[in-house]
C-alpha positions as CSV (number, residue, x, y, z in Angstrom):
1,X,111.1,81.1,143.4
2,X,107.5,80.3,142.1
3,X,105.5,82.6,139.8
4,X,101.7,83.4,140.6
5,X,100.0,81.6,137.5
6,X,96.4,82.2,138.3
7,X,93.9,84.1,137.6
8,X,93.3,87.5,139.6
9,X,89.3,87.4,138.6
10,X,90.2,91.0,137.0
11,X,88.5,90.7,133.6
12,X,91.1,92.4,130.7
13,X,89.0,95.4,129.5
14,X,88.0,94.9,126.3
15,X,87.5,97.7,123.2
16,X,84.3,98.6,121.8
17,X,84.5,100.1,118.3
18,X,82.4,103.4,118.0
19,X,79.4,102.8,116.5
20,X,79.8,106.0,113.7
21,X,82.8,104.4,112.4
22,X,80.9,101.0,112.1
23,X,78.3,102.7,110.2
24,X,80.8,104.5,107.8
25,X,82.9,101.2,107.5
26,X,80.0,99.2,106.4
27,X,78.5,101.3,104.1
28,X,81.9,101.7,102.2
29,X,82.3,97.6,102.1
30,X,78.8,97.8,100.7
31,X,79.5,100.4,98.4
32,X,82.7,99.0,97.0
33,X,81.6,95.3,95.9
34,X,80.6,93.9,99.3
35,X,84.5,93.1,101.0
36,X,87.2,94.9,101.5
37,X,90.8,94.9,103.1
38,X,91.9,97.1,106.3
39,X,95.3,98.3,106.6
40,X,96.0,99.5,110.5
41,X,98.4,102.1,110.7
42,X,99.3,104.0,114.1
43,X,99.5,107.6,113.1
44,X,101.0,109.1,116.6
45,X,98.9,111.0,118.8
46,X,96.1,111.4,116.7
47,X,95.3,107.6,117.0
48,X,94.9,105.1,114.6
49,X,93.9,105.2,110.4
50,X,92.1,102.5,109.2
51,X,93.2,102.6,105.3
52,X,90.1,100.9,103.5
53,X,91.0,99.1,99.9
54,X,87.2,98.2,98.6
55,X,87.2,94.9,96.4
56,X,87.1,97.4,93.4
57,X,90.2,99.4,94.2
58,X,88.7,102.5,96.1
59,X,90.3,103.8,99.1
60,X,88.8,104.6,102.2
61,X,89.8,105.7,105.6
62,X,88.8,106.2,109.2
63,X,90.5,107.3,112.8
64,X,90.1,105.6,116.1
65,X,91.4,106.1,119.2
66,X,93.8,103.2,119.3
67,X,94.6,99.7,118.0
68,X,92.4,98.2,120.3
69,X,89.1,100.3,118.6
70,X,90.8,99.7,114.8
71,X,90.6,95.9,115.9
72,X,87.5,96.4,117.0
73,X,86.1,97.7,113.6
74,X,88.0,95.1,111.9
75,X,86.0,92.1,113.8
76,X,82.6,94.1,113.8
77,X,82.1,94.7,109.9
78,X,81.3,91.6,108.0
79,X,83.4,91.3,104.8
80,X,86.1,93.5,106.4
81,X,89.7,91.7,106.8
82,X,92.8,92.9,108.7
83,X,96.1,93.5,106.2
84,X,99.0,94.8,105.6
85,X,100.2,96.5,102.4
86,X,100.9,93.3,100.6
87,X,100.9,93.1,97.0
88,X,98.0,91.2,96.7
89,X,96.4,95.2,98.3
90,X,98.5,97.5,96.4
91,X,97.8,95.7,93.1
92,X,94.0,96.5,93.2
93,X,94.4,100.1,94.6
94,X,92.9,102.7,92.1
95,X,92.2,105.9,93.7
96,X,88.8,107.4,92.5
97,X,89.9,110.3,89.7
98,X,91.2,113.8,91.4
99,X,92.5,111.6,94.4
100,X,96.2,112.4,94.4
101,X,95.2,116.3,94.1
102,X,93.2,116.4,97.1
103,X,96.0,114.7,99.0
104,X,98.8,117.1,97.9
105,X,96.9,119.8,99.2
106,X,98.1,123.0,98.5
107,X,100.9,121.7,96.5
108,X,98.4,120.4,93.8
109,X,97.9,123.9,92.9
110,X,101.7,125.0,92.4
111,X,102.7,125.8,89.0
112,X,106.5,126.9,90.2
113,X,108.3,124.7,92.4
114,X,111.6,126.3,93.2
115,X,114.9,124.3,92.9
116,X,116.5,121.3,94.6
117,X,119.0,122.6,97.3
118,X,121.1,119.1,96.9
119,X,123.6,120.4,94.4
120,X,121.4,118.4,91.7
């Protein structure tokens, strides 16, 4: 039994990374002290966040398509590198003042939160 080794002249498609994500990307690495750190993160259907941590703390994000696009934006911004959420990222994240509010949402705004249903 032999296995076909070569080349089918089929070239593997290869992602392009949209251009207004490029644009956004750079301007927050030039914005936030010239580098900063991606984090990929699949997020289902919706595609793929690109978590920004500038070299001064501040988060960022964008959505792509798929891994192939976040890769994409990670190779076409200059001072941008690929991460995970090492502690060498999460030790420099400071989320700009209000930050936590506009992520809760609605819930920020609660002044009664009724009780825990675990017995607690």
């Amino acid at each position: 039994m032999s296995v076909d080794t070569q080349d089918s002249g089929a070239a593997a498609p290869t992602a392009v990374a949209p251009q207004r994500t490029v644009t956004a990307v750079t301007k927050f690495v030039a914005e936030h002290g010239g580098s900063a750190t991606a984090v990929i993160q699949p997020i289902g259907l919706d595609g793929v966040r690109i978590t920004l941590v500038g070299a001064d703390g501040v988060l960022g994000d964008q959505v792509v398509d798929d891994l192939a696009a976040a890769d994409a934006v990670v190779a076409a911004v200059d001072g941008l590198t690929a991460s995970g959420w090492e502690r060498s990222v999460t030790s420099i994240v400071t989320p700009r003042v209000g930050h936590w509010k506009k992520m809760a949402g609605w819930v920020a705004n609660q002044t009664r939160f009724p009780k825990a249903r675990n017995g607690l």
